[in-house]
Biotite code that builds the C-alpha atoms (Angstrom):
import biotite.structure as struc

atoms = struc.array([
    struc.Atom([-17.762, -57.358, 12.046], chain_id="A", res_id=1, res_name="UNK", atom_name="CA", element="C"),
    struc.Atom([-17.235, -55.469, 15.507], chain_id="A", res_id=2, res_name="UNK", atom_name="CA", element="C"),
    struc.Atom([-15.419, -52.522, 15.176], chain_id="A", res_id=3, res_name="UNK", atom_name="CA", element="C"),
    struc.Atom([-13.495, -53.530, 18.245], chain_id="A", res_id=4, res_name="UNK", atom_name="CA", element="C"),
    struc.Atom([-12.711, -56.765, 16.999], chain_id="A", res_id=5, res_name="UNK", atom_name="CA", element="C"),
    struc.Atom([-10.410, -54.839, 14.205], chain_id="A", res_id=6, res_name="UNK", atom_name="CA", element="C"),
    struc.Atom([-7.267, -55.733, 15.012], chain_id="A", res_id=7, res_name="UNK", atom_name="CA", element="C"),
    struc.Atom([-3.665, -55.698, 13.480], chain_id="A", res_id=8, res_name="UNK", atom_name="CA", element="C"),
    struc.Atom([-3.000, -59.282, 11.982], chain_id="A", res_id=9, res_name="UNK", atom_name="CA", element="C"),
    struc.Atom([0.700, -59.362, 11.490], chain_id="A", res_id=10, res_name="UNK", atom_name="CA", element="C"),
    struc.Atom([4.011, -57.010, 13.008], chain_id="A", res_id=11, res_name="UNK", atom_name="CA", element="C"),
    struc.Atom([4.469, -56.849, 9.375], chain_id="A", res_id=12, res_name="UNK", atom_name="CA", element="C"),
    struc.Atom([0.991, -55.513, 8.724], chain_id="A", res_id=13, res_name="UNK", atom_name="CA", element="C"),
    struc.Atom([1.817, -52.807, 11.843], chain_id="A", res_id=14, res_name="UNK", atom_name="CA", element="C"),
    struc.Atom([4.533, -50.915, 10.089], chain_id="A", res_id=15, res_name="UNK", atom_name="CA", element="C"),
    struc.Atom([2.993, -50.408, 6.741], chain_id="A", res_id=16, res_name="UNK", atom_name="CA", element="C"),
    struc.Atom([-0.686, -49.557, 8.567], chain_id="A", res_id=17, res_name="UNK", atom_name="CA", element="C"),
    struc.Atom([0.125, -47.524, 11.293], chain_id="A", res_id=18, res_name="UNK", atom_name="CA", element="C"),
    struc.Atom([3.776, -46.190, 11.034], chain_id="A", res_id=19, res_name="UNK", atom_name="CA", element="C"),
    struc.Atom([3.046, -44.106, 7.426], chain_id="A", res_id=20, res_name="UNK", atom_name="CA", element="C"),
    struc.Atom([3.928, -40.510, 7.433], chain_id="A", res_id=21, res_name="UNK", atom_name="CA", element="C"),
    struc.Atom([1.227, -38.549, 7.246], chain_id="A", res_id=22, res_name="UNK", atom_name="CA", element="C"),
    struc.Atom([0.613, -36.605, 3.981], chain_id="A", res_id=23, res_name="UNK", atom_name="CA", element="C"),
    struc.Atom([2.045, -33.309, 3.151], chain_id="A", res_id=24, res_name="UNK", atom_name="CA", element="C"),
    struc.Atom([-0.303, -30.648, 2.646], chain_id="A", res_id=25, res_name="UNK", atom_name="CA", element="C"),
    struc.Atom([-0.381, -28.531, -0.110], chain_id="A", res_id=26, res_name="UNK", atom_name="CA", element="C"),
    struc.Atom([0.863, -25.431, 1.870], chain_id="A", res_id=27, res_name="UNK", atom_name="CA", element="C"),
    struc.Atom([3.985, -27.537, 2.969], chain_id="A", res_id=28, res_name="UNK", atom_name="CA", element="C"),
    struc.Atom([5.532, -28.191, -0.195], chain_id="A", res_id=29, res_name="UNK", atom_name="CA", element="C"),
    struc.Atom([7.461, -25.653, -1.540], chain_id="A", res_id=30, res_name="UNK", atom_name="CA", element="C"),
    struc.Atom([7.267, -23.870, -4.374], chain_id="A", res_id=31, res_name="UNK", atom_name="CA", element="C"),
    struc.Atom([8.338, -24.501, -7.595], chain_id="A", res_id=32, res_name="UNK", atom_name="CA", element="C"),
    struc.Atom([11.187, -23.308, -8.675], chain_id="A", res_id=33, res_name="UNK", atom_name="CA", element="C"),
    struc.Atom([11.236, -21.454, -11.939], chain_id="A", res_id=34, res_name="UNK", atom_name="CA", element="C"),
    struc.Atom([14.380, -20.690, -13.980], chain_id="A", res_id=35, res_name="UNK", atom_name="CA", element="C"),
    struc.Atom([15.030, -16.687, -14.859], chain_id="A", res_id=36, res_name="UNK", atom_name="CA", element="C"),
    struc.Atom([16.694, -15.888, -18.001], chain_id="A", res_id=37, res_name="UNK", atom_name="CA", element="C"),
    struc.Atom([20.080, -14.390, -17.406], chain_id="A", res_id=38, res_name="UNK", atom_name="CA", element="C"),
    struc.Atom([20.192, -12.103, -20.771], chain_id="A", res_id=39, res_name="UNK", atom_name="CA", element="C"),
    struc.Atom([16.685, -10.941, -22.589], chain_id="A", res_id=40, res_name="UNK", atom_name="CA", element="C"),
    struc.Atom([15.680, -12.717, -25.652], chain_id="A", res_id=41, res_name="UNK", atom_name="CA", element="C"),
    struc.Atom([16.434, -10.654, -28.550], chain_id="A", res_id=42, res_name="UNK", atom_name="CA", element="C"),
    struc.Atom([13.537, -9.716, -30.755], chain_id="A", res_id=43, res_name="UNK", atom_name="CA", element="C"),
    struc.Atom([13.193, -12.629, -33.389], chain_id="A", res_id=44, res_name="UNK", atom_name="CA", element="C"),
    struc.Atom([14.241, -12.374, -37.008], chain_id="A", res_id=45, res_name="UNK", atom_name="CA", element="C"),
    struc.Atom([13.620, -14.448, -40.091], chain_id="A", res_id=46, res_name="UNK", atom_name="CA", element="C"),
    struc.Atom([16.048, -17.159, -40.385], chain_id="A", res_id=47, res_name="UNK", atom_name="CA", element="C"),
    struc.Atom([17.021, -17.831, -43.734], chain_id="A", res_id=48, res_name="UNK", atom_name="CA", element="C"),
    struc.Atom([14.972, -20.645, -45.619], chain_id="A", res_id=49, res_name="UNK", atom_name="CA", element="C"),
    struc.Atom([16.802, -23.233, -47.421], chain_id="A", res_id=50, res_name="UNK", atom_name="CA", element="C"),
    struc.Atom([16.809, -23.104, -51.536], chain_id="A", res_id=51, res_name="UNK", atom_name="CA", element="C"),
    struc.Atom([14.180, -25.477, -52.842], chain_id="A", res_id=52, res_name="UNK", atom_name="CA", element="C"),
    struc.Atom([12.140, -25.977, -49.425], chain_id="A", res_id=53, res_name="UNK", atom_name="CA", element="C"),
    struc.Atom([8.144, -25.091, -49.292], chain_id="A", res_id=54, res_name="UNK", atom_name="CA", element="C"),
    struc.Atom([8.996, -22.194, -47.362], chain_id="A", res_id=55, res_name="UNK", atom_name="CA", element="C"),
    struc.Atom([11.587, -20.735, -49.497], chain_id="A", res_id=56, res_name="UNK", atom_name="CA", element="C"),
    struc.Atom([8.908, -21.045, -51.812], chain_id="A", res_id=57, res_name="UNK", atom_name="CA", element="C"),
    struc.Atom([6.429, -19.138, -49.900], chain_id="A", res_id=58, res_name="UNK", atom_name="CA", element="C"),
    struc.Atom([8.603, -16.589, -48.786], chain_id="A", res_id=59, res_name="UNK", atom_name="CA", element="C"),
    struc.Atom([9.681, -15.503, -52.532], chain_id="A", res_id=60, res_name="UNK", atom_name="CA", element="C"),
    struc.Atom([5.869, -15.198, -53.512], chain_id="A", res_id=61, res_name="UNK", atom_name="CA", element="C"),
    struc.Atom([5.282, -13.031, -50.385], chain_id="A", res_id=62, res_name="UNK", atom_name="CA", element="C"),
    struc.Atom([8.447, -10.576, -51.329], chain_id="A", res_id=63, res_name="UNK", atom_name="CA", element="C"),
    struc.Atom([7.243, -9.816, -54.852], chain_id="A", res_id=64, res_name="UNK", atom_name="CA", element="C"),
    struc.Atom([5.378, -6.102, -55.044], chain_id="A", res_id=65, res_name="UNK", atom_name="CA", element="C"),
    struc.Atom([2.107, -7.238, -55.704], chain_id="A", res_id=66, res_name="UNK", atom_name="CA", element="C"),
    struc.Atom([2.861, -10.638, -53.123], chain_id="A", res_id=67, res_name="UNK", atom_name="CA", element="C"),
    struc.Atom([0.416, -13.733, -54.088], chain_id="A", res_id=68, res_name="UNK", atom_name="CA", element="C"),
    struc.Atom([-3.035, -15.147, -54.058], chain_id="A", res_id=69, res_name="UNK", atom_name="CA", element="C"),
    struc.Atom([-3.560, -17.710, -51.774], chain_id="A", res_id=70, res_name="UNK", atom_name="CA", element="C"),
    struc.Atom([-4.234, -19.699, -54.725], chain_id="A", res_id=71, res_name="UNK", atom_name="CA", element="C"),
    struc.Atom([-0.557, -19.395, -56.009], chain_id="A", res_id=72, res_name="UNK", atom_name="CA", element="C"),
    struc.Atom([0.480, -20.798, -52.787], chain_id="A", res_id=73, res_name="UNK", atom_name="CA", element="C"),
    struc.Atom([-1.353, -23.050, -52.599], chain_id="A", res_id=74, res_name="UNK", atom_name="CA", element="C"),
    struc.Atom([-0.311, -24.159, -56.064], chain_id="A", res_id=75, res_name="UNK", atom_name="CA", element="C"),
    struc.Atom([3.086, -23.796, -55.016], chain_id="A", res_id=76, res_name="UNK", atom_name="CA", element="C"),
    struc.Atom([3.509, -25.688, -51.792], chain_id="A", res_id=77, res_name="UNK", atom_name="CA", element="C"),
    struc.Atom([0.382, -28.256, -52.745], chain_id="A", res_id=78, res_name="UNK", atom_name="CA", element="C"),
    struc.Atom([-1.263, -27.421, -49.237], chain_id="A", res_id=79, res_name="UNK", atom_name="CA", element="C"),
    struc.Atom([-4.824, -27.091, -48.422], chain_id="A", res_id=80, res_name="UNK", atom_name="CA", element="C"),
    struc.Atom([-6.141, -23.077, -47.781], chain_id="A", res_id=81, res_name="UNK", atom_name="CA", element="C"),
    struc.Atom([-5.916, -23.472, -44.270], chain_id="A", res_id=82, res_name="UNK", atom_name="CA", element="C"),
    struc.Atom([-2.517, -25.100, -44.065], chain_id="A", res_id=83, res_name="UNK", atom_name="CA", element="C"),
    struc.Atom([-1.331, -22.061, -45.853], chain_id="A", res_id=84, res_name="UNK", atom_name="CA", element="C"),
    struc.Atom([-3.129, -19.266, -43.439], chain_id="A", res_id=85, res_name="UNK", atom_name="CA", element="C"),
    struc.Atom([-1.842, -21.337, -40.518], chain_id="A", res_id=86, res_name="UNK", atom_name="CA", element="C"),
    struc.Atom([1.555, -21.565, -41.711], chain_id="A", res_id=87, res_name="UNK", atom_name="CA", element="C"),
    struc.Atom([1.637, -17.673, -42.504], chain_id="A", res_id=88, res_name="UNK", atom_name="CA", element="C"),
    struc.Atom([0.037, -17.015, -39.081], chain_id="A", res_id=89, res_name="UNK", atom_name="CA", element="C"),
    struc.Atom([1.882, -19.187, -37.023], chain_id="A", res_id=90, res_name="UNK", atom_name="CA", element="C"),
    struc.Atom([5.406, -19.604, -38.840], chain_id="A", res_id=91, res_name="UNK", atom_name="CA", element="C"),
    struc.Atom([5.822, -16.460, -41.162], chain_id="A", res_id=92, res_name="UNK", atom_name="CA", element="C"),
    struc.Atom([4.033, -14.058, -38.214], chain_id="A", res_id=93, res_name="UNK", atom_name="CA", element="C"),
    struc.Atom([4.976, -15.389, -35.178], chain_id="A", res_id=94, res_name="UNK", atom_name="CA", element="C"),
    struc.Atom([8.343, -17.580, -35.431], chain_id="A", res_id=95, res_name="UNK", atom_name="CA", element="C"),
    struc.Atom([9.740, -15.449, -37.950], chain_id="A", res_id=96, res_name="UNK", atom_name="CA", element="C"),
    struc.Atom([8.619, -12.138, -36.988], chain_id="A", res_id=97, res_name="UNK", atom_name="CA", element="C"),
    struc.Atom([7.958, -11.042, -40.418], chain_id="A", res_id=98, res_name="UNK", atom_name="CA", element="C"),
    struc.Atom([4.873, -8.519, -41.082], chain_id="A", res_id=99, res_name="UNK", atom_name="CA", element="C"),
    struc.Atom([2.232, -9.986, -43.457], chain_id="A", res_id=100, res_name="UNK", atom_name="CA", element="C"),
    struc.Atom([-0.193, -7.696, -44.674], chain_id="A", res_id=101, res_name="UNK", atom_name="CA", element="C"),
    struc.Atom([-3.186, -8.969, -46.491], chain_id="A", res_id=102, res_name="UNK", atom_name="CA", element="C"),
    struc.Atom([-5.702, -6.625, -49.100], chain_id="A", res_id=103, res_name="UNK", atom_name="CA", element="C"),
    struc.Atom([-8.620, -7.465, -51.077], chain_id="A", res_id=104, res_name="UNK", atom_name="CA", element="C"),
    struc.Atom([-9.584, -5.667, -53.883], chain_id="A", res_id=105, res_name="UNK", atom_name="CA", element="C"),
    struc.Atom([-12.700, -5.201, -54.595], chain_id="A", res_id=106, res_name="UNK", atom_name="CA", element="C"),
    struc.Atom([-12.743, -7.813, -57.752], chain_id="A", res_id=107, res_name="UNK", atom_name="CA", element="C"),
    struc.Atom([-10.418, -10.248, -57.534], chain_id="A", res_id=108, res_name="UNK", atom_name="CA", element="C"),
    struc.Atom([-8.693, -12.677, -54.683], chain_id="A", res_id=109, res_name="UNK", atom_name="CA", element="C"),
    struc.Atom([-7.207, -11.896, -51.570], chain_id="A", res_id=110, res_name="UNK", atom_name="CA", element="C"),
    struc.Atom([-3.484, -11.450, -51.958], chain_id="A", res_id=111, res_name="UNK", atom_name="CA", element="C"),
    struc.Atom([-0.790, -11.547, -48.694], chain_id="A", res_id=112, res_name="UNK", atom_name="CA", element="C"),
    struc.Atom([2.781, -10.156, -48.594], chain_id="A", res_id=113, res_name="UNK", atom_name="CA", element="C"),
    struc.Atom([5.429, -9.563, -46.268], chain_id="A", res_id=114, res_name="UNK", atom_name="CA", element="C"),
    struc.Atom([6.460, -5.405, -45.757], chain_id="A", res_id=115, res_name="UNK", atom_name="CA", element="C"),
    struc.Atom([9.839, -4.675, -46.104], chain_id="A", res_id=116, res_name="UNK", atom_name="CA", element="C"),
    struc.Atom([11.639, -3.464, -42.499], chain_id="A", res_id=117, res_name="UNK", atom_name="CA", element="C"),
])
C-alpha cells in the first residue's frame, strides 16, 4: 500500500481519526490536591482492650513486674512466635503507643513488658 493512497473511508471515520484532542501533557495537568488537617493529631494512647479478647490477654501478661516469655504468649493467644513479635511491634508499639521493653537474662528466655508512663 501507497502511502498516498491512505485515505479517510467514511465522514464517520473523519471525526473519530482526525478531530481527537490532542493529549495533555504531564506538565498541563494540575496538581493534585492534597487535604491538610485542620487540628494536629493528638499523640496516640492505648485504647482499652475488651475483657476476654487475645489482646486483653496480652496486655495483662505485659503489665505484670517481671512481664512474660514469649512462650506464655504464645500459650496464651495460641499464635505462632512471629505473630506475637509482629503484633507487639506493630499493634502494642505503634497503634497503641505503648513502650515495650524487652531483656534477656543471661539463662533463661527473653521476656517483654510494657513501662509504666
Amino acid at each position: 500500500m501507497n502511502p498516498s493512497d491512505r485515505t479517510i473511508a467514511s465522514p464517520a471515520m473523519a471525526d473519530t481519526k482526525l478531530n481527537r484532542a490532542p493529549k495533555r501533557r504531564q506538565a498541563d495537568r494540575p496538581a493534585a490536591v492534597t487535604k491538610k488537617a485542620k487540628h494536629p493529631v493528638p499523640a496516640k494512647q492505648a485504647a482499652p482492650a475488651e475483657r476476654g479478647t487475645k489482646t486483653a490477654k496480652i496486655l495483662a501478661l505485659l503489665k505484670r513486674p517481671g512481664g512474660a516469655s514469649l512462650h506464655q504468649l504464645r500459650k496464651a493467644t495460641g499464635w505462632q512466635a512471629h505473630s506475637v513479635r509482629g503484633f507487639l511491634s506493630g499493634t502494642v508499639k505503634k497503634k497503641m503507643g505503648l513502650r515495650v521493653v524487652s531483656t534477656k537474662p543471661p539463662e533463661g528466655d527473653r521476656s517483654y513488658r510494657i513501662l509504666s508512663k
